[in-house]
N, C-alpha and C positions, 0 to 999 in steps of 0.2 A: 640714665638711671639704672642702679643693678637691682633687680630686685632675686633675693635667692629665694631658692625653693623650699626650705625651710620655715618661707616667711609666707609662702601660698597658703602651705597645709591648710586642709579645709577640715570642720571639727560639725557643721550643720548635721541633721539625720540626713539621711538617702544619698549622701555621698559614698559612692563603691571605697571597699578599703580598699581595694586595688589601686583607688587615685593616687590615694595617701604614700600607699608603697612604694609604687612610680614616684615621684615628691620624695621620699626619703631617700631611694639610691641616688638622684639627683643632690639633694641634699650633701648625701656624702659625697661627691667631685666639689661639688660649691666650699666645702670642707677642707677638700683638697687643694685648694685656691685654682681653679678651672677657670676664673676669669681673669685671672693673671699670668695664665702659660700663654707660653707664644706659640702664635698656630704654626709657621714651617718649622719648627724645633718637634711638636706633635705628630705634625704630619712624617716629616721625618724617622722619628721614633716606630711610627706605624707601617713606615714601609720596610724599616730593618726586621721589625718583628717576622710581617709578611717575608718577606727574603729567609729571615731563619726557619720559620717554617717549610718556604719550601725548596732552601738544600736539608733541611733536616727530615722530613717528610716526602718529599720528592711527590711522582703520583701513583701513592702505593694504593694495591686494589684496585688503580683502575679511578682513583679519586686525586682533583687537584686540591690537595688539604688547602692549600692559602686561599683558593678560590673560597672554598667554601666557608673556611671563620672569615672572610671577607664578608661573602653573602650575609652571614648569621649575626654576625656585628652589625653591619648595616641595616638590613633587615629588622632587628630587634631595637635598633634606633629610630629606625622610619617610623617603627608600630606605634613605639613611647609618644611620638609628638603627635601622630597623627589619634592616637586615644584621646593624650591630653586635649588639645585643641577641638575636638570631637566632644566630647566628654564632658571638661569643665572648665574652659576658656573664660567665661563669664565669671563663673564663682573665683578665680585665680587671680583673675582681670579689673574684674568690675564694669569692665566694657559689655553693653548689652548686646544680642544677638547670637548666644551660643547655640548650640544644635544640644540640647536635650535629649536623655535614651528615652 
């Protein structure tokens, strides 16, 4: 079953708009048809970027630029699930058990 994040959004009081926000960028991929792309076509795509960045970048300053939008993508995806799932699994879910702020 697909359920999109559009169809999470949560509208009760004392939900952080932040949730909501998170839920709407996702939104937009879900938009983007993200449950229809194929993943080694993706991944693909991600490692040419990575590659353009770094013959285009190289490691100027002393900095490995791909390393790091690697990190920062990554990074900023780990935080997304692990808030959501943190946050409001439950209200998103229905499944009881969430971890409450």
């Amino acid at each position: 079953m697909v359920r999109y994040a559009e169809d999470m959004m949560l509208d009760p009081p004392g939900v952080p708009p932040f949730t909501n926000f998170l839920l709407q960028l996702i939104s937009n991929l879900d938009r983007a048809g993200a449950w229809t792309w194929d993943l080694r076509a993706t991944s693909i795509l991600w490692c040419l970027v990575f590659f353009a960045i770094r013959a285009v970048l190289g490691k100027k300053g002393g900095i490995d630029w791909y390393a790091l939008v690697h990190a920062i993508v990554t990074g900023i995806g780990g935080c997304m699930c692990a808030y959501l799932t943190f946050v409001s699994a439950e209200q998103m879910t229905g499944i009881p058990g969430a971890c409450v702020m």
